[in-house]
C-alpha positions in Angstrom: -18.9 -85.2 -55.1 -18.0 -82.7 -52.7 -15.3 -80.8 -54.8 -18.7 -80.8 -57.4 -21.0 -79.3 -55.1 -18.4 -76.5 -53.6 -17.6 -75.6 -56.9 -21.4 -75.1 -58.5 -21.9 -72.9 -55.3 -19.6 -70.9 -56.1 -20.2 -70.8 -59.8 -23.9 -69.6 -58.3 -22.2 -66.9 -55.8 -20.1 -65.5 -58.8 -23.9 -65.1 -61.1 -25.9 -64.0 -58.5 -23.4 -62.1 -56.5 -22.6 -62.5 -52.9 -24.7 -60.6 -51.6 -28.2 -61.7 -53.6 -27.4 -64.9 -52.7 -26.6 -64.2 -48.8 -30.2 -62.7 -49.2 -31.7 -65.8 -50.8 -30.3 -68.0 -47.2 -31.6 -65.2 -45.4 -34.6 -66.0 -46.5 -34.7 -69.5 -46.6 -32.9 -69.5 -42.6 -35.9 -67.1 -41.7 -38.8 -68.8 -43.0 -37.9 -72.0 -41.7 -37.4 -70.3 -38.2 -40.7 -68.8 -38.5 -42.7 -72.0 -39.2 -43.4 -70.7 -42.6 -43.2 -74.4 -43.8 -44.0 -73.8 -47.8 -42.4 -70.1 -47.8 -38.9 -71.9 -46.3 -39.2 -74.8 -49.1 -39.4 -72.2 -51.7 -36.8 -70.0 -50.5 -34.3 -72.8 -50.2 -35.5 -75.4 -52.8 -33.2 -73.6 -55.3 -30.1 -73.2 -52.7 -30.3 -76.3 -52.0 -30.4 -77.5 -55.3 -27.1 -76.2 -56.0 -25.5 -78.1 -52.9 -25.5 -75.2 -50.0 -25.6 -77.1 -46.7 -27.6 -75.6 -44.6 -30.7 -75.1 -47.4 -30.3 -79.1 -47.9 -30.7 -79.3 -44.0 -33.5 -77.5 -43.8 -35.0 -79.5 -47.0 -34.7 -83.2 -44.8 -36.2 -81.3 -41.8 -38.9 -79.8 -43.9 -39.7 -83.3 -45.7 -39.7 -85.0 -42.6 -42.3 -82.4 -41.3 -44.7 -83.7 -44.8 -43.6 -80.6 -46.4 -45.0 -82.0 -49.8 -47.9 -85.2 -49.0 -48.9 -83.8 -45.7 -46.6 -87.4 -44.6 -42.8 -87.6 -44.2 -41.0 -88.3 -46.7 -38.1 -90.4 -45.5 -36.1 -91.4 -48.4 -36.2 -87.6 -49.7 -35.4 -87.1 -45.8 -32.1 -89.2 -46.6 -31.5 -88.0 -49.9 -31.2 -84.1 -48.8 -29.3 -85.0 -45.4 -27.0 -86.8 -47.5 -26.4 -83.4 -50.0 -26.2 -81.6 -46.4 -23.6 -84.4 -44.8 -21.5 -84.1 -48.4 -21.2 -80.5 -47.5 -19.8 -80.8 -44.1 -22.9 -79.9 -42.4 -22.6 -81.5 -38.9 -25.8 -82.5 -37.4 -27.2 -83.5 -41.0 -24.2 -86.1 -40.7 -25.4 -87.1 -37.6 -29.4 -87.4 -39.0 -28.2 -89.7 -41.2 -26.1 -91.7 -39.5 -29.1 -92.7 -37.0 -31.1 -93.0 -40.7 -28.8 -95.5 -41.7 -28.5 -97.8 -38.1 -32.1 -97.8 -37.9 -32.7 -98.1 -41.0 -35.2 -95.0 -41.7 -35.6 -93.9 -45.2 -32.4 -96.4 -46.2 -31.5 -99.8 -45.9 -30.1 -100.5 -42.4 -26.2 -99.9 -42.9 -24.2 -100.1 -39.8 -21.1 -99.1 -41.6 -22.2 -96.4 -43.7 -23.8 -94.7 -39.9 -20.4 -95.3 -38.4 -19.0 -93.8 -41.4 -21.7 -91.0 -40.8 -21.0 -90.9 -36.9 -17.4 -89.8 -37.7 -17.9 -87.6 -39.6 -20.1 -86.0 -38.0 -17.8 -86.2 -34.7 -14.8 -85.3 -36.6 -16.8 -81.7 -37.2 -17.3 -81.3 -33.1 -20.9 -82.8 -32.7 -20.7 -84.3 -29.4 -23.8 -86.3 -30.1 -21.6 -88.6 -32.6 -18.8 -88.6 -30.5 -21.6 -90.3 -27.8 -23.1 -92.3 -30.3 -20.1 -93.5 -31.7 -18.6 -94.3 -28.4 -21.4 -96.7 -27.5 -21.0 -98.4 -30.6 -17.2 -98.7 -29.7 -18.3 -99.9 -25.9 -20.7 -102.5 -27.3 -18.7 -103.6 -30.6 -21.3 -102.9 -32.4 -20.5 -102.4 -36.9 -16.8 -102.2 -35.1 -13.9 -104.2 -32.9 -14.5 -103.6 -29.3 -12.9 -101.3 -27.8 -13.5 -99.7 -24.5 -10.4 -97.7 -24.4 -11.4 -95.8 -27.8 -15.5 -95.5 -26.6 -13.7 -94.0 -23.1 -11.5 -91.1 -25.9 -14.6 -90.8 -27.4 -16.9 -89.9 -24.4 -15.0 -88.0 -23.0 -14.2 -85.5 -26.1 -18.0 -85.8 -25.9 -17.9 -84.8 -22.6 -15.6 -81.7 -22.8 -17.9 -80.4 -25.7 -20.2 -80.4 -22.8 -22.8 -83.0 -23.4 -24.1 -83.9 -19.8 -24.9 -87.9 -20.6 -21.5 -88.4 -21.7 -19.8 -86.3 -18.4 -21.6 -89.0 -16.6 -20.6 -91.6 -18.3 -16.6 -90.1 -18.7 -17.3 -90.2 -14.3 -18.6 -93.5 -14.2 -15.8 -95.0 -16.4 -13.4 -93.4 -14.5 -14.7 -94.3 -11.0 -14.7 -98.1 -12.5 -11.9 -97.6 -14.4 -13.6 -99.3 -17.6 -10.9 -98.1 -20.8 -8.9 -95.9 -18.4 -7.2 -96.6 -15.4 -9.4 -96.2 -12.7 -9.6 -92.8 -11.3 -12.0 -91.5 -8.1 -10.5 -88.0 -8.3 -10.9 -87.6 -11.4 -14.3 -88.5 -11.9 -16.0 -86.7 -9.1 -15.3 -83.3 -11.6 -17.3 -85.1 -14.4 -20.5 -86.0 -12.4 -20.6 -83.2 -10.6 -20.5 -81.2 -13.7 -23.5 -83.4 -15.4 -25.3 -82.9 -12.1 -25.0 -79.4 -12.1 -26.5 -79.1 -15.3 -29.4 -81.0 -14.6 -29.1 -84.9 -15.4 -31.0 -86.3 -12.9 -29.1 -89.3 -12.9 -25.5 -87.8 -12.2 -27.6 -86.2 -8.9 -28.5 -89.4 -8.4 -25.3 -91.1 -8.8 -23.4 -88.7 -6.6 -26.3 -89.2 -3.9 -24.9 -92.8 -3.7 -21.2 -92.4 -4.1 -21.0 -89.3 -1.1 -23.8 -90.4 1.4 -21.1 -92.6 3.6 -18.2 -89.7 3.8 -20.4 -86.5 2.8 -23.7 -87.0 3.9 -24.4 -83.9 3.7 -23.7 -83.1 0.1 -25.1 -86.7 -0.7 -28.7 -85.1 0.7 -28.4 -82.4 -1.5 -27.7 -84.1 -4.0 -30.6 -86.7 -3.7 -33.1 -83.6 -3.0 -32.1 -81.9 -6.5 -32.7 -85.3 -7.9 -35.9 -85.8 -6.6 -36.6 -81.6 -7.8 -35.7 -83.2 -11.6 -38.4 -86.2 -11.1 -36.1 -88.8 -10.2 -38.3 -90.8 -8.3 -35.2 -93.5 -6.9 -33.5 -90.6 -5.7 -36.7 -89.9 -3.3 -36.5 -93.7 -2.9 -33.1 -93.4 -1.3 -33.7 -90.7 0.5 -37.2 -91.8 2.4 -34.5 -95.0 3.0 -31.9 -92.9 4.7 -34.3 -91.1 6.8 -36.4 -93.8 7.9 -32.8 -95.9 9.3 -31.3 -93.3 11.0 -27.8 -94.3 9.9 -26.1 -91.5 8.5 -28.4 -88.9 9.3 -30.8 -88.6 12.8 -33.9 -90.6 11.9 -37.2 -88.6 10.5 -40.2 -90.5 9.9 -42.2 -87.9 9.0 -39.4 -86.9 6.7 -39.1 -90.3 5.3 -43.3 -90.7 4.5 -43.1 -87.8 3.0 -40.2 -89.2 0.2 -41.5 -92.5 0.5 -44.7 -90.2 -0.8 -43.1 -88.4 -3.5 -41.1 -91.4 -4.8 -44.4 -93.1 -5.3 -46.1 -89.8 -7.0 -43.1 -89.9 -9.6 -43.5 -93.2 -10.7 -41.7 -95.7 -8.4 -44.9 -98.1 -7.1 -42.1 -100.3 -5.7 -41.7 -97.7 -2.8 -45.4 -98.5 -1.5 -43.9 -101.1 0.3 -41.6 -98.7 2.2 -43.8 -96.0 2.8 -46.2 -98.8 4.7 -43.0 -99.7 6.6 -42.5 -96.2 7.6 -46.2 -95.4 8.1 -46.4 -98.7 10.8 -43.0 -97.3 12.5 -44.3 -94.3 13.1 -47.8 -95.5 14.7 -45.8 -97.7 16.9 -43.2 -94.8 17.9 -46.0 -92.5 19.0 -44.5 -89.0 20.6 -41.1 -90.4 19.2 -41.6 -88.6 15.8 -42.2 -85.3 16.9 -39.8 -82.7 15.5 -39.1 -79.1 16.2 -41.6 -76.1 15.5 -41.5 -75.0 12.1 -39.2 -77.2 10.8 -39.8 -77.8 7.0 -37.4 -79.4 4.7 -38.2 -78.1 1.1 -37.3 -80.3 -1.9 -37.4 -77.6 -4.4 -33.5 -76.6 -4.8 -34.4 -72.7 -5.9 -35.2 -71.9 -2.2 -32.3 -73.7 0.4 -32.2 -70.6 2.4 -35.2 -70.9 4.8 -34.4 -74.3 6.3 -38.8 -74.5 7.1 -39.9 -76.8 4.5 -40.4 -80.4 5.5 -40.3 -82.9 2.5 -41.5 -80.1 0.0 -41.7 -80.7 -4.1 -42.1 -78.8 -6.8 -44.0 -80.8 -9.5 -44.3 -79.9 -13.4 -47.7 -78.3 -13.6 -49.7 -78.8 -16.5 -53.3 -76.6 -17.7 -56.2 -75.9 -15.7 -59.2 -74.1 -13.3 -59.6 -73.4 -9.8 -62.5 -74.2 -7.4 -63.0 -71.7 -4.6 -63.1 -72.2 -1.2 -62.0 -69.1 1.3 -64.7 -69.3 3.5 -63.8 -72.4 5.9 -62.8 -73.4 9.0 -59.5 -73.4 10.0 -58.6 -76.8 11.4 -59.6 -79.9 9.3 -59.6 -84.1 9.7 -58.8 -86.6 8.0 -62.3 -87.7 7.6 -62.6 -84.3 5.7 -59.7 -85.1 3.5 -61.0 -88.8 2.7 -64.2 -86.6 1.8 -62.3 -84.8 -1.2 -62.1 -85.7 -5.1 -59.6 -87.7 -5.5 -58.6 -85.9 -8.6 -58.2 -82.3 -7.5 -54.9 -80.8 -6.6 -54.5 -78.8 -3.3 -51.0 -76.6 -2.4 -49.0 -77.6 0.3 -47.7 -74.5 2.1 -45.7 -77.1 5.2 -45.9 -80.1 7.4 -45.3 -80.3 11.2 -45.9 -81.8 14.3 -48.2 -79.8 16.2 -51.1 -77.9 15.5 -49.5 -75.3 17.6 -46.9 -75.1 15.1 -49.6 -75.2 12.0 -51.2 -71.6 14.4 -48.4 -69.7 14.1 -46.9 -70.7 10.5 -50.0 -69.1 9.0 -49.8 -66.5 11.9 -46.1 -65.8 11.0 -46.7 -65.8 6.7 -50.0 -63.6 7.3 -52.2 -65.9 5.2 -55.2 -67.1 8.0 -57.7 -66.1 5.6 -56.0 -68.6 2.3 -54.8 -71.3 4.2 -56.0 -74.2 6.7 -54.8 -77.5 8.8 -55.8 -80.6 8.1 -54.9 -82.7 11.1 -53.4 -86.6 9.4 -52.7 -88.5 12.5 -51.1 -88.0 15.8 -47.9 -85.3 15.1 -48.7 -84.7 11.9 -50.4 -81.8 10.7 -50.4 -80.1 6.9 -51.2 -76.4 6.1 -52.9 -76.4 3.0 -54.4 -73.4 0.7 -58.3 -73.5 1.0 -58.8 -73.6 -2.6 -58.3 -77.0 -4.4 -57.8 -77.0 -8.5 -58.7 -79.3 -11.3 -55.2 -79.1 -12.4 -51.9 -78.1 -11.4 -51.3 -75.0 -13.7 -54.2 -73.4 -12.0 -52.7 -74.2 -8.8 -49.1 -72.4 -9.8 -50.9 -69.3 -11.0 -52.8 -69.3 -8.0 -50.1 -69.9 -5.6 -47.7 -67.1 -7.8 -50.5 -64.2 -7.1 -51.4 -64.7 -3.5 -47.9 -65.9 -1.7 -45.1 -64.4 -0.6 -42.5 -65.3 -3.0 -40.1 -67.2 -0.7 -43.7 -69.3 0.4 -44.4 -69.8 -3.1 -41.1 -71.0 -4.2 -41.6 -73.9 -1.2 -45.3 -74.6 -2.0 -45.7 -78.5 -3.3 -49.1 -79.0 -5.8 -49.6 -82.3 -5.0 -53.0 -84.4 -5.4 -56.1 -85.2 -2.5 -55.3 -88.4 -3.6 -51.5 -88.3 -2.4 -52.8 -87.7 0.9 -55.4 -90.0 1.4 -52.9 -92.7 2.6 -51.6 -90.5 5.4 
């Protein structure tokens, strides 16, 4: 079928020239780029037709979008991914390999997506090389065999697909289908960490915070920056012991806070184990002036942000509110909508300390205190927003950039509990 559809495409080049025919793709690539959903099918119907790969690709993607019922079209979603796959055309291989394990448009066919899978892999897509491996880890449509899903992550891995570095590490460090390996997985996690994956953070969090517990922090606090809410977990955990690290309840809320915020209910009952600590302790919380720990990992340099996060924001409006006192309560707080978001500029012990922040950053006549309990006070913009977007605009156009980059949108309701 292949040696068919190679050879009418070239019988087309030869009619229609080269360089018509590069111009026909042209068309049909740029229309599909552009959204142009009826212009693209036009433009590459008849390329496609004729077996070229990438036209067939852009068919399945463009019947899967309801390009001709206004509904996808699965089984002509399989029928032009297959055209695509019989033309070596990577990730159309891998499309229909998933179509074929989960059955989407086809008859479920385990052997026909493994068949699809390495393909697919054999043509560098590291996303069948992962897939493929999890079917050989499970023994899943094939034998066992954790040695050959290990081969298979890891090519994954070196094409640079974060998930499988992490798993390449993890294998490694357990020596699951390899001969077990710390050294040589520490490159592998760190790598998927560094590009993001949450999870790798996480996971080196845990494997450094006994011999690196400095790293292991860092670690955990670019976790908790990607919305991993165990990562904050940990970390309010770490602080509130005093094991590895000197012990910082108000640190340790304040994760025990965001961990909760991200999803983790589980860490309510930490957070009121920290919150009771720290009403027994008294004076024995305080902490130096001005010391902030900032969890957003874009701005390490100023050491003054205590248990700062940046969250995703999302659309909305502001409600003004310049003209107010200074120094709030936490009657005041209670008093607020539950549902607005406020900007948290820093938290600290003293109000003393609260006085000169704003004194220092220049911003007396944006931001306020709102005195929590006993040593802990939070600096706060004046306005509050109906959503977080608002907030980040806000924040952008009237702070200093390295206050900004600190600043944690967070919700009344976050601090009600304080």
């Amino acid at each position: 079928m292949l040696k068919g559809l190679r050879l009418t495409i070239a019988a087309v080049i030869t009619l229609l020239g080269s360089g018509v025919y590069a111009s026909q793709m042209q068309q049909c690539q740029q229309a599909y780029s552009e959204g142009k959903v009826m212009q693209a099918y036009h433009s590459c119907l008849p390329l496609a037709q004729v077996g070229d790969p990438q036209a067939a690709f852009i068919l399945a993607r463009l019947y899967a979008l309801g390009v001709e019922s206004g509904t996808p079209d699965w089984q002509k979603v399989v029928e032009w991914l297959t055209i695509s796959a019989a033309g070596d055309h990577a990730e159309a291989a891998y499309n229909l390999a998933i179509a074929y394990q989960k059955g989407k448009g086809t008859e479920i066919d385990l052997q026909q997506s493994i068949n699809y899978y390495t393909q697919s892999a054999e043509l560098g897509n590291a996303k069948a090389m992962r897939n493929l491996a999890l079917l050989y880890e499970k023994g899943e449509g094939v034998p066992q065999d954790i040695h050959q899903a290990f081969t298979l992550y890891q090519r994954s891995a070196e094409a640079g697909l974060s998930d499988s570095q992490l798993k390449t590490g993890l294998m490694l460090l357990q020596g699951e289908g390899v001969a077990k390996d710390p050294a040589a997985a520490r490159p592998w996690i760190e790598q998927s960490a560094a590009a993001g994956n949450d999870k790798a953070q996480l996971a080196l969090g845990v494997l450094l915070i006994d011999f690196d517990p400095g790293s292991a922090i860092e670690w955990y606090r670019q976790a908790v920056y990607s919305g991993n809410a165990y990562a904050a977990h940990n970390l309010a955990l770490i602080y509130s012991q005093g094991r590895v690290v000197p012990q910082d309840l108000l640190q340790a809320l304040a994760y025990a806070d965001a961990s909760i915020e991200l999803g983790n209910p589980k860490t309510q009952v930490l957070y009121d184990k920290i919150l009771a600590a720290m009403q027994q302790a008294g004076t024995a919380v305080s902490r130096p002036r001005n010391n902030r720990i900032s969890l957003n990992h874009s701005d390490q340099s100023t050491g003054q942000a205590e248990a700062e996060r940046a969250d995703t924001p999302g659309p909305a409006s502001a409600v003004q509110a310049d003209a107010e006192p200074s120094l709030r309560d936490i009657n005041w707080l209670k008093a607020q909508p539950a549902g607005l978001f406020v900007v948290q500029l820093a938290r600290l012990t003293s109000l003393e300390s609260s006085i000169r922040f704003i004194s220092d950053y220049h911003i007396p006549r944006i931001a306020h205190t709102v005195n929590l309990a006993k040593h802990d006070y939070v600096v706060l913009l004046k306005e509050s927003f109906v959503s977080k977007a608002d907030a980040l605009r806000t924040l952008k156009q009237r702070l200093p950039g390295a206050l900004a980059s600190e600043a944690w949108i967070r919700s009344y309701r976050s601090l009600y509990a304080q």
